[in-house]
ZASELO-716404 format. One record per atom (N, C-alpha, C): residue in three letters; atom name; x negated, y, z. Coordinates in steps of 0.2 Angstrom, whole numbers. Layout:
N
aa at east north up
ala CA X Y Z
...
// end
This chain:
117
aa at east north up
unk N -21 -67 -78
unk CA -22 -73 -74
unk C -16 -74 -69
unk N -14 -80 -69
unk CA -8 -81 -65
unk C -11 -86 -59
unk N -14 -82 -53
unk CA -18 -86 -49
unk C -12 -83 -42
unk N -10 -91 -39
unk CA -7 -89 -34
unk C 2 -88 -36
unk N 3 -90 -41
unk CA 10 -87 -45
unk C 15 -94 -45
unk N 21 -91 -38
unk CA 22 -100 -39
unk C 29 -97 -42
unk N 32 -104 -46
unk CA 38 -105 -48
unk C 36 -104 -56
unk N 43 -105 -59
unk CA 43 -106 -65
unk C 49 -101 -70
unk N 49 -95 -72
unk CA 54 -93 -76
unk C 61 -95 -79
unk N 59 -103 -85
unk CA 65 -105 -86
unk C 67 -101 -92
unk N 64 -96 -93
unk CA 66 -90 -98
unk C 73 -86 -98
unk N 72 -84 -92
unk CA 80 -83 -88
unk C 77 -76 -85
unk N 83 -72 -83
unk CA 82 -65 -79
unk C 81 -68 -71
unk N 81 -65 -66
unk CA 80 -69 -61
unk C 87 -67 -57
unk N 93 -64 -57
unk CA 98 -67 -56
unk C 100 -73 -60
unk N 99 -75 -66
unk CA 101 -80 -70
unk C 97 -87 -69
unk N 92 -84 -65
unk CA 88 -89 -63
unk C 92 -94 -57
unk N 92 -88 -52
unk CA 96 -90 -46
unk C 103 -94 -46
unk N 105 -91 -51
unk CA 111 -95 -51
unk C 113 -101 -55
unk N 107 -102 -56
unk CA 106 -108 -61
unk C 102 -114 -56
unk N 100 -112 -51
unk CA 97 -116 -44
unk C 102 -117 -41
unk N 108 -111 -39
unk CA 112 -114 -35
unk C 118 -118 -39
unk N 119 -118 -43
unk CA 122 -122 -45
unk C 121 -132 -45
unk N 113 -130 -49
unk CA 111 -139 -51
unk C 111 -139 -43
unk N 108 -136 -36
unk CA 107 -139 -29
unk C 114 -142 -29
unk N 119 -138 -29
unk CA 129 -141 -28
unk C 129 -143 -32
unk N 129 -147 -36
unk CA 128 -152 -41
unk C 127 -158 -39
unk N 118 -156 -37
unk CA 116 -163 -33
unk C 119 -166 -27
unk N 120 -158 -23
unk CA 123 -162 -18
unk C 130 -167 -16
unk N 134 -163 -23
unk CA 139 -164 -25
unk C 140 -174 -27
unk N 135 -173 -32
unk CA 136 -181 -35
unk C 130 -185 -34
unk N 126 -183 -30
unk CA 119 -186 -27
unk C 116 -186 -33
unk N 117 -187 -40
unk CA 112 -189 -45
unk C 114 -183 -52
unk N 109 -180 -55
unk CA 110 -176 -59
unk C 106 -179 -66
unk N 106 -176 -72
unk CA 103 -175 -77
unk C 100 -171 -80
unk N 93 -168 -78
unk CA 92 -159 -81
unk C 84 -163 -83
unk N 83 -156 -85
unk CA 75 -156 -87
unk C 71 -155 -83
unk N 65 -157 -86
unk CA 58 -160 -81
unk C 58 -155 -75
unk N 55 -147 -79
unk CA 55 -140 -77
unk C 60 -139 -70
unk N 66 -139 -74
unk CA 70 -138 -68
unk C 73 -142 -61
unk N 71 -146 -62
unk CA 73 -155 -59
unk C 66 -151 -54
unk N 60 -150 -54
unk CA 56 -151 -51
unk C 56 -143 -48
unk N 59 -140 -49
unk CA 62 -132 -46
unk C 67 -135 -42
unk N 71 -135 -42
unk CA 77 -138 -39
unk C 76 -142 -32
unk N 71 -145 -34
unk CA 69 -151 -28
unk C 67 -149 -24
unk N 65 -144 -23
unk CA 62 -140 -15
unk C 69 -137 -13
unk N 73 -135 -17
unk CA 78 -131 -14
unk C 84 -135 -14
unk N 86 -142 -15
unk CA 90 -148 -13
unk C 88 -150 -5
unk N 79 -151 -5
unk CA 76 -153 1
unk C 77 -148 7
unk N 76 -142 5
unk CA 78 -135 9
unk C 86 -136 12
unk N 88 -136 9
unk CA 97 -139 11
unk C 98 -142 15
unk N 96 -149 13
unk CA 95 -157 18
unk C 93 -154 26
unk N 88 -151 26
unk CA 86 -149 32
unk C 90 -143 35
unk N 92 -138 33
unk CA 97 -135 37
unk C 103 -139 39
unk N 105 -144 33
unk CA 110 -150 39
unk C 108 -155 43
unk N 101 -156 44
unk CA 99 -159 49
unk C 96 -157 55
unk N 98 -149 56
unk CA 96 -143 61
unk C 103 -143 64
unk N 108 -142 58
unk CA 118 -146 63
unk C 120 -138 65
unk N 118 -130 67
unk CA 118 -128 69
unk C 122 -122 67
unk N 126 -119 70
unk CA 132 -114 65
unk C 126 -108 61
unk N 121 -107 63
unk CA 114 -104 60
unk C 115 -108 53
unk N 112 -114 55
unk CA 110 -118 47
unk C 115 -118 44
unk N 122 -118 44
unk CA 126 -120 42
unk C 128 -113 36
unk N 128 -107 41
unk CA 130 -102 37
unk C 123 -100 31
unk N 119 -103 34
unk CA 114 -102 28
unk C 114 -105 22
unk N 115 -112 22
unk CA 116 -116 18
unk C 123 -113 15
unk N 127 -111 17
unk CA 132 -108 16
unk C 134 -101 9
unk N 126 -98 12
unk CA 125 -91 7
unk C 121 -95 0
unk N 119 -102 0
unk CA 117 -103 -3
unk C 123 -109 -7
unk N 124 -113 -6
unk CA 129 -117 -9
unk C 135 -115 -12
unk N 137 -117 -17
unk CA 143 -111 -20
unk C 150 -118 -19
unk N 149 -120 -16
unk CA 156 -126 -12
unk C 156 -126 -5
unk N 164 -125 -3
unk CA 161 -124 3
unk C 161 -134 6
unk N 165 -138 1
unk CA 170 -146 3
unk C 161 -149 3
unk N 157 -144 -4
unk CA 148 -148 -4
unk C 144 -148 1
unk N 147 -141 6
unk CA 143 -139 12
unk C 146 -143 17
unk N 151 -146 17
unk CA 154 -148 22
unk C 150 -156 23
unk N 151 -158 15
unk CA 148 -165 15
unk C 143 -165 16
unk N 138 -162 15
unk CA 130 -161 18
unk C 128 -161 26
unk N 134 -155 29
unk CA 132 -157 36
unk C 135 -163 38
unk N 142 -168 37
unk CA 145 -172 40
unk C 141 -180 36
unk N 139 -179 30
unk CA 137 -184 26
unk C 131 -187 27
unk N 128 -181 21
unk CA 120 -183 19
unk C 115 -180 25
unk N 117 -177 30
unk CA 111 -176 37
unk C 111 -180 37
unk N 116 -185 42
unk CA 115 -191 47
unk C 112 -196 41
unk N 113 -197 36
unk CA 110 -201 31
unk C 102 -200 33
unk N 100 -193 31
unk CA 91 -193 31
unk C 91 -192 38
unk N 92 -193 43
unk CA 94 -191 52
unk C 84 -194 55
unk N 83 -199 53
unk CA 76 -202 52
unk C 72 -201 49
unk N 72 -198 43
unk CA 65 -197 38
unk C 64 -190 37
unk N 58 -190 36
unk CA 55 -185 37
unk C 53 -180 33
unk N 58 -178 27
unk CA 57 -177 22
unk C 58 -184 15
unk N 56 -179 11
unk CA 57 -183 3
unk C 63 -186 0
unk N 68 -182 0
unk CA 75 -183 1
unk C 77 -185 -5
unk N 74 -182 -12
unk CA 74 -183 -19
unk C 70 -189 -26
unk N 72 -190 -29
unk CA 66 -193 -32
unk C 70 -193 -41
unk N 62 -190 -44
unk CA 64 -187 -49
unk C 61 -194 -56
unk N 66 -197 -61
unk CA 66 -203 -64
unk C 64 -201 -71
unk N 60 -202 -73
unk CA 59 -198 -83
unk C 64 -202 -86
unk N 68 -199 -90
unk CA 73 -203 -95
unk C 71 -201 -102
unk N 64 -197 -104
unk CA 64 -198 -111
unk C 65 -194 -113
unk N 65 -187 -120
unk CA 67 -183 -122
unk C 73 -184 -123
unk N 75 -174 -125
unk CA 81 -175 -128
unk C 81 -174 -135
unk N 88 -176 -137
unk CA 86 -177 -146
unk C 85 -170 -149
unk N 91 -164 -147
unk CA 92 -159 -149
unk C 84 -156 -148
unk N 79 -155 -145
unk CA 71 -150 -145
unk C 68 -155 -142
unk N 70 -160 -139
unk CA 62 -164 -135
unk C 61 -161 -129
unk N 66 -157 -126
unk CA 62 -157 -120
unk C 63 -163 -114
unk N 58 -164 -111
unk CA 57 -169 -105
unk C 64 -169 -103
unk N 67 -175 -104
unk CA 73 -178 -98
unk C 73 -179 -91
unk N 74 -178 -86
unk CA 74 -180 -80
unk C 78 -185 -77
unk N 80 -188 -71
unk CA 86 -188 -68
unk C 84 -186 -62
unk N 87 -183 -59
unk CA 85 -180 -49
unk C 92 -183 -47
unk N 88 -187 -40
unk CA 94 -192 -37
unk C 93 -191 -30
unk N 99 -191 -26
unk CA 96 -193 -18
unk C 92 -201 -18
unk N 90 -199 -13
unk CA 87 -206 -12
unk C 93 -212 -8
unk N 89 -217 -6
unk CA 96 -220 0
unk C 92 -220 6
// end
């Protein structure tokens, strides 16, 4: 029984996991809009969202955290100078996940994950 069991494998080791999160988060924060799969898009989006808030905290704290977590530092930089002050007013829901359809190669669920405006 997987009662209470959050997150999702991926079919990955859990280093391989982890760095497969920090990556697509630098990514998105990178290009604001990505292209991954359902599963992952919807992993991701707690910890894009997690980011956004530690640059809307501004703090040399938030910053190094976000810090141990983003693997750029020019991405970390445009987080706290860019996209805070962007969400500076809302209260969350920073991303929003678009279905595109399968992919040809297996069919798995297409996504897009985007900042919002």
């Amino acid at each position: 029984m997987r009662h209470k069991v959050a997150g999702r494998k991926l079919g990955r080791t859990g280093s391989h996991r982890r760095a497969l999160y920090r990556n697509l988060v630098t990514d998105l924060l990178n290009y604001e809009k990505i292209t991954t799969t359902q599963a992952k898009a919807k992993e991701v989006r707690s910890l894009a969202e997690k980011m956004i808030t530690l640059g809307k905290e501004g703090g040399l704290h938030s910053r190094r955290q976000a810090l141990s977590f983003i693997l750029d530092k020019k991405v970390a930089d445009k987080l706290f100078a860019e996209l805070a002050p962007k969400y500076a007013e809302r209260p969350g829901g920073y991303t929003r996940i678009t279905k595109i359809g399968p992919r040809l190669g297996d069919g798995a669920a297409m996504v897009q994950l985007e900042l919002v405006e």
